[in-house]
N, C-alpha and C positions, 0 to 999 in steps of 0.2 A: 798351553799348547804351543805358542810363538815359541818358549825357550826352547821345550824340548824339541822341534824343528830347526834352531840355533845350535844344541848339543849336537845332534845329530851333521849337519852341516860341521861342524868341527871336527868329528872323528873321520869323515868320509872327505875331508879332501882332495880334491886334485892336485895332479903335475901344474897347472897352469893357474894363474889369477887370475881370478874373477873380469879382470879387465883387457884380459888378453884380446889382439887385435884376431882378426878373421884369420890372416894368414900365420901368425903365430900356431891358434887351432887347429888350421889344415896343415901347416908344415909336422904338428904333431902326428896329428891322426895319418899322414904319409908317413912317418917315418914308423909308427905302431905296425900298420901294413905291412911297409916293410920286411921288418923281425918277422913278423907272424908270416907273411909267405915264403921267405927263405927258411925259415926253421920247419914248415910244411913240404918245399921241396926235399931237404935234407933228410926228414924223416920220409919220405916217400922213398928217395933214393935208398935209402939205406935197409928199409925193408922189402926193399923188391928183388935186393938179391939176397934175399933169403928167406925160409920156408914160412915167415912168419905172416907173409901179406896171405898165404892159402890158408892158414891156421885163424885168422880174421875173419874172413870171407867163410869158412866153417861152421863160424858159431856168430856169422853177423845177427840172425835173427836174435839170440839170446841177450846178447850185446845192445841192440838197438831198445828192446821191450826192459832191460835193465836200464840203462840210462833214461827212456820215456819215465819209467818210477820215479828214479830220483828226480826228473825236473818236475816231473807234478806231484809228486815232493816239496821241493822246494816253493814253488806256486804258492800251494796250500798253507806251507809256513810263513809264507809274505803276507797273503790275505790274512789269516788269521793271526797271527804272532807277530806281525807289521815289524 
């Protein structure tokens, strides 16, 4: 059981070592944010001037109730399939 928790640890790596200080951490996790909100604004900008944000908002329901699948989905295959 130890190893293949060891395998596992091996293929799942982080950006960071194991000994990385606090602020190394949080300068990561600040910079993730980051990317992630500038590349959020951009895509926001970019479909607001065009017909795609109404075309979203049309079929959010379908959208939303498909994605909820897939993560309890996903869920199910973590529980069970570990």
């Amino acid at each position: 059981m130890k190893n293949e928790s060891a395998e596992k640890s091996r293929r799942y790596r982080s950006f960071l070592p194991a000994e990385a200080s606090l602020g190394e951490r949080a300068g990561v996790a600040a910079m993730a944010s980051a990317i992630d909100a500038s590349w959020y604004c951009f895509a926001a900008a970019v479909l607001a001037g065009t017909g795609a944000a109404e075309r979203l908002r049309a079929h959010a329901t379908g959208m939303d109730r498909g994605l909820g699948l897939l993560l309890i989905a996903v869920a199910l295959g973590l529980l069970w399939g570990g």
